[in-house]
C-alpha positions in Angstrom: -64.2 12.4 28.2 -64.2 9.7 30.9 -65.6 7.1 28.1 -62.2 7.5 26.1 -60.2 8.1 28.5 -61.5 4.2 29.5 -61.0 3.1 26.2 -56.8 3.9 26.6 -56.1 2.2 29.7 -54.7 -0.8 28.3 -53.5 -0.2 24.7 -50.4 1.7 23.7 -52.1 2.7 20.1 -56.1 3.2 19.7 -57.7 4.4 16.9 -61.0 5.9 16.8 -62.8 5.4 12.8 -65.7 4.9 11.7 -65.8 2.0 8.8 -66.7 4.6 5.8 -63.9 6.6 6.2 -61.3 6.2 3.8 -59.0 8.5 5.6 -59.1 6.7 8.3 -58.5 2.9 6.7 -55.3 4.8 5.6 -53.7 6.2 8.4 -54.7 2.9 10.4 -52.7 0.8 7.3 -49.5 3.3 7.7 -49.2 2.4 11.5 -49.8 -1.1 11.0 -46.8 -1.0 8.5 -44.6 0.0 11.7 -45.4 -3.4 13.0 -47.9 -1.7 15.2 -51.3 -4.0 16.2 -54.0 -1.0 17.1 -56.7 -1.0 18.9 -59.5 0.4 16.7 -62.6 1.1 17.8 -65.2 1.7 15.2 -67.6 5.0 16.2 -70.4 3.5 13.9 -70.3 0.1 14.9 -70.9 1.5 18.7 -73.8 1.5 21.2 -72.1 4.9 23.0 -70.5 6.0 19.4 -72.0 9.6 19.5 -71.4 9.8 22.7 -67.5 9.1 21.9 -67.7 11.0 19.0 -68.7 14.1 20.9 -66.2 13.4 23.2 -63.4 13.3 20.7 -64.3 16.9 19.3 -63.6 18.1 23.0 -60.4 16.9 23.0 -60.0 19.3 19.4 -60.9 16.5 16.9 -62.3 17.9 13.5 -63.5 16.2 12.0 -63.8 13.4 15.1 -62.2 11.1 13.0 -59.5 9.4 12.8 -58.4 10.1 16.0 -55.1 8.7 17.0 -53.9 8.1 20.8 -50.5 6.9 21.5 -49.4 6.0 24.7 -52.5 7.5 26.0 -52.4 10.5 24.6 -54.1 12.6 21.5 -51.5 12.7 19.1 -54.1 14.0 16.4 -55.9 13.4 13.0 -54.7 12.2 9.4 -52.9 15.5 9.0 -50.9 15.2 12.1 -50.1 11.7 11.9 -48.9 12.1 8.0 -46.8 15.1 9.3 -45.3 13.6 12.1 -44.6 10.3 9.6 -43.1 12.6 7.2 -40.9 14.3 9.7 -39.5 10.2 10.4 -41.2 11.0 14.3 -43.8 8.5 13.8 -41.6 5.1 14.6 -39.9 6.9 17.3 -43.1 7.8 19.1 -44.5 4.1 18.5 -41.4 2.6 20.2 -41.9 4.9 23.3 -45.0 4.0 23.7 -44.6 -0.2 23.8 -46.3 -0.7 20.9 -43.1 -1.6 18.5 -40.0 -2.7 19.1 -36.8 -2.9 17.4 
């Protein structure tokens, strides 16, 4: 987990995708609309991306992605991010984090 853990050190939101997944494109569109700027890193674009896909289904990713890290930590997949939105916890915990502000 070292390689992701790497990955976090200097951005308050990355986003692990791979550029066929629809899912993914969405949930990284919703936290954009925040005013949030990402980092996304692209698993299939990657030298080391099935090494960080591994990885990611250590830390309970399935499937690996998206995988969404806020202020260095695994906040989860689509279905936690959409519930976390729905429950209006999303722009709270993206304003903790540095990565909006009001």
């Amino acid at each position: 987990m070292t390689t992701v853990m790497s990955l976090l050190s200097e951005n308050p939101v990355v986003i692990f995708s791979k550029t066929t997944c629809y899912i993914s494109h969405s949930i990284i569109a919703l936290i954009r609309k925040f005013g949030a700027n990402p980092t996304i890193y692209e698993l299939d674009e990657l030298p080391n991306g099935q090494v960080i896909e591994r990885e990611l289904m250590g830390f309970g990713c399935s499937p690996s992605v998206p995988a969404v890290f806020v202020g260095k930590k695994f906040v989860g997949g689509a279905n936690e991010i959409i519930s976390i939105n729905l429950e209006s916890k999303l722009k709270p915990l993206l304003i903790k984090a540095n990565a909006i502000w009001m």
